[in-house]
C-alpha positions, 0 to 999 in steps of 0.5 A, spaced: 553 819 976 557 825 974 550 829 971 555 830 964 554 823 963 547 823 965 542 821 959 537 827 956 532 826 953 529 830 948 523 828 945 524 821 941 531 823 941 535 821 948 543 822 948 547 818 953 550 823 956 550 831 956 558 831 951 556 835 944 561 836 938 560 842 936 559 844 928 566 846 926 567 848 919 572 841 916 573 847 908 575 840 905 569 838 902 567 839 894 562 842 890 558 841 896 560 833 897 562 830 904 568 826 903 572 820 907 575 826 910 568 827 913 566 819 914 572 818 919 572 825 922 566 824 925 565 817 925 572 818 930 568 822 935 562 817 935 567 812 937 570 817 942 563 817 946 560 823 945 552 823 946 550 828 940 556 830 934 553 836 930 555 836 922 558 843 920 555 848 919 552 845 911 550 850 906 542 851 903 545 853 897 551 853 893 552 861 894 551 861 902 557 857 903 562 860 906 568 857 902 568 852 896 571 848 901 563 848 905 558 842 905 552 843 902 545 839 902 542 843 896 542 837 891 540 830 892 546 827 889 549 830 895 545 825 900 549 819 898 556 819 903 552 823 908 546 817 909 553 814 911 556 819 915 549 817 919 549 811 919 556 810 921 554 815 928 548 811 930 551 805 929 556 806 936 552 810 939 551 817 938 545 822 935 547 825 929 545 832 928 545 837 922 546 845 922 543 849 916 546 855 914 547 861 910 553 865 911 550 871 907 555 877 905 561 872 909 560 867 903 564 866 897 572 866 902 578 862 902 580 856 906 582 860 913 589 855 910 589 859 904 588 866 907 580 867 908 580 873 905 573 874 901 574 871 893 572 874 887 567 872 881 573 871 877 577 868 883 572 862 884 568 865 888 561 868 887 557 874 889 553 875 896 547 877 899 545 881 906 540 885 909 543 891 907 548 892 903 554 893 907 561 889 908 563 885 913 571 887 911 572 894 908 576 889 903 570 885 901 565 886 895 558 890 896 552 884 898 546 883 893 541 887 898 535 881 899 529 883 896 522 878 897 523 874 892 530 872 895 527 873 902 523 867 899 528 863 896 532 863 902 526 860 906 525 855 901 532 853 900 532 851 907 526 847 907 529 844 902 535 842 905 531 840 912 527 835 908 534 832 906 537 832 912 531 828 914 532 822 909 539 822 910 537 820 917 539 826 921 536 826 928 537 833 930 537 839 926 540 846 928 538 852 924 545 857 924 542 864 926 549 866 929 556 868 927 555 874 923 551 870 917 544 871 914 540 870 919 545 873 925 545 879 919 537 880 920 538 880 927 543 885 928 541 893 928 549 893 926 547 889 919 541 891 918 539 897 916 532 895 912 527 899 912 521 894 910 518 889 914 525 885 915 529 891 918 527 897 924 524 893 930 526 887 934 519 884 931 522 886 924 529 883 925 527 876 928 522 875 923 527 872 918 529 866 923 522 866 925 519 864 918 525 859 916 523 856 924 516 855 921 518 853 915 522 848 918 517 845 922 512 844 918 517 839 914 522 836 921 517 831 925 514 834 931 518 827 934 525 830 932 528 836 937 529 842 934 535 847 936 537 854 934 545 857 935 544 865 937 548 869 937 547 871 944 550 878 944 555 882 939 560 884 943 559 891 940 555 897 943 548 898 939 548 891 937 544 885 938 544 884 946 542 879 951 536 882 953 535 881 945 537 874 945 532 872 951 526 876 948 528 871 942 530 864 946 522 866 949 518 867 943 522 860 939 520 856 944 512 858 943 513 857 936 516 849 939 524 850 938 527 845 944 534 848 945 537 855 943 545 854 942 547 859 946 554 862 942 557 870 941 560 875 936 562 874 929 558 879 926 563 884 926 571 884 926 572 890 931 568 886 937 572 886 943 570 879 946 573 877 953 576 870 951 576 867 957 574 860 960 566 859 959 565 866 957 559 864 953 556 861 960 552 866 964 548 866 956 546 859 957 544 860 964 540 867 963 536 865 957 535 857 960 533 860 968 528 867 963 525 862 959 525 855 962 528 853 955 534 848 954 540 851 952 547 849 951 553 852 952 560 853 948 566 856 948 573 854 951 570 849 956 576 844 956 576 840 962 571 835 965 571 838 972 569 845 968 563 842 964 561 838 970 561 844 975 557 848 968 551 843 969 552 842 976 549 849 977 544 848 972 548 853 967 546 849 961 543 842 959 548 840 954 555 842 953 558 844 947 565 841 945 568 845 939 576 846 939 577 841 944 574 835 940 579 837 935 585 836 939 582 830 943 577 825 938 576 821 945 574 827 949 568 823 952 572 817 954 577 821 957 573 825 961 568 819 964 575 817 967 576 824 970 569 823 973 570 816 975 564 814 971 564 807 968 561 808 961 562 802 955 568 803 950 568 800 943 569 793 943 575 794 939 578 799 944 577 795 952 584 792 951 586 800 953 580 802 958 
C-alpha cells in the first residue's frame, strides 16, 4: 500500500488516507453566508476521494474578511448551509475541516477578479487592524493598531467562532497564523513594531497565537485534532524564520496542538520566494524531525509520485492539495491509479473506474 493511501489517525478523527484539499479562498460568499457555490465545490472534492477537505480560510469577524466575497462564522444564522456542506463530506467519506482566521490589515480588498487592491469605507469595505500601524501596500489605509480590549476581542471572536464551528459538525479546526494576517502580523519583527507585551521578543510575539491556541482548547473537544497553519519563514532578511518557526511548532505542541500546517510568505509583497516544486518541504520536514510534532506540507506538489516520495522520506504526514485540487476535483482518485492502489469510488461513478 502506497503510504499517500494509508489512513491516519489523529486522536478520534481517522482519514482514509494522507491526501488534504487545502483552504482556498472561494470570494463567492455574501455577507459571510456559504452558498450552493460552496456545497458543490467541496462536496466534489468529497466525492473525488480526499481524506480530510479544510473550508477556506472563514473569518472571526466581519472586519477580518479578506473580501466581501470572504466566509464567516461570526453569526449563528450563518451555520445553516454549512451543517450542510458538512454533512454533505462525511456522508462520502471525508473529515470536514475549518481554518479561522483574521486577515488583520490585508482585510477589507477586492475580489482578486475585480483587482484585489484594498477597499475603502466609502467603497464597501471597512477600516483594518494590525499589531502596528503599518501597511502591507504603500497604496493601503493605515490599520487601527490593536489596544487590549481589541486584543481581547479578537481572542473572543475566535472562541466564538470554534464553538460554532463544533456545532456546524466540523471535525478539524486549523487556526490561520500564516499569510501575512493578524496573527502572522504578531509574529513577524516585520509588522510588529509593538513595544508592550505583544511585540519586542519572540515570547511577546508568539503570545497572541498562543492565547487564541488556549482559548480555542478550552472550547474544541480534547477528541478533536487541533491544527496550526504557520508561516514558516518570510523570505525576508530580519524576518520570522524557520529557526523561529520550529521554536514555535515545539511550544504549540505543549500546549496540545496535533499538526503545524507547515506554509511560507505573504506577509510582505517584496519577498523573493523560490516557486519551485515542493519548495515548503524541508519546512515540514525540519519542524516535524525537531519537534516530533505532525506536520503537513503544501505547495506545488502536483503529482502522486512527488507526494508519495515527500512521505516515503518521512518529510511530512499529510500532503496538502491546494491549486491542484482546483484543476483536478477527482486529484485522489486519479492519484490511487497512478499508484496502483485499489481505493472505493462512489457508486454513482464505478462505470468509469
Amino acid at each position: 500500500m502506497a503510504v499517500l493511501f494509508s489512513p491516519l489517525r489523529i486522536k478520534e478523527i481517522e482519514f482514509r488516507n494522507r491526501l488534504t484539499v487545502s483552504p482556498m479562498c472561494q470570494y463567492t460568499a455574501i455577507g459571510g453566508f456559504a452558498n450552493e457555490w460552496h456545497l458543490v465545490h467541496y462536496g466534489s472534492r468529497a466525492v473525488g476521494g480526499a481524506g480530510l477537505i479544510f473550508q477556506e480560510a472563514t473569518a472571526v469577524s466581519p472586519e477580518g474578511r479578506i473580501t466581501p466575497g470572504d466566509l464567516g462564522l461570526y453569526s449563528n444564522a450563518q451555520m445553516e448551509k454549512l451543517k450542510v456542506i458538512t454533512a454533505f463530506t462525511e456522508a462520502h467519506g471525508a473529515v470536514p475541516g475549518i481554518q479561522l482566521a483574521h486577515a488583520g490589515r490585508k482585510a477589507s480588498c477586492a475580489k482578486p477578479w475585480d483587482g484585489g487592491k484594498q477597499l475603502t469605507v466609502s467603497e464597501g469595505g471597512w477600516q483594518t487592524v494590525a499589531p502596528s500601524p503599518l501597511t502591507f501596500n504603500d497604496t493601503d489605509s493605515i490599520p487601527h493598531m490593536l489596544d487590549m480590549a481589541g486584543i481581547k476581542k479578537i481572542i473572543a471572536d475566535f472562541v466564538s467562532a470554534t464553538r460554532r464551528a463544533l456545532d456546524c459538525g466540523y471535525k478539524v479546526l486549523e487556526i490561520h497564523a500564516a499569510h501575512g494576517y493578524l496573527i502572522h502580523e504578531f509574529l513577524s519583527p516585520l509588522s510588529n513594531k509593538r513595544t508592550d507585551n505583544y511585540g519586542g521578543s519572540f515570547e511577546n510575539r508568539i503570545r497572541l497565537l498562543l492565547e487564541i491556541t488556549r482559548a480555542v482548547k478550552n472550547i474544541w473537544p480534547e477528541n478533536l485534532p487541533l491544527f496550526v497553519r504557520i508561516s514558516a519563514t518570510d523570505w525576508v532578511e530580519g524576518g520570522w524564520d524557520i529557526d523561529e518557526a520550529a521554536e514555535l511548532a515545539q511550544r504549540l505542541r505543549n500546549e496540545g496542538v496535533d499538526l503545524i500546517d507547515c506554509s511560507s510568505g505573504g506577509l510582505v509583497p517584496y519577498a523573493k520566494i523560490p516557486f519551485v516544486p515542493g519548495y515548503q518541504v524541508p519546512f515540514s520536514e525540519r519542524i516535524r524531525k525537531e519537534t516530533g510534532i505532525l506536520t503537513g506540507t503544501v505547495g506545488l506538489i502536483t503529482s502522486a509520485r512527488q507526494a508519495e516520495d515527500i512521505l516515503g522520506k518521512g518529510q511530512a504526514d499529510l500532503i496538502l492539495i491546494a491549486r491542484e485540487s482546483l484543476r483536478e476535483p477527482y486529484f485522489a482518485l486519479k492519484a490511487a491509479k497512478e499508484l496502483g492502489v485499489e481505493i472505493s469510488w462512489p457508486d454513482q461513478y464505478l462505470r468509469a473506474k
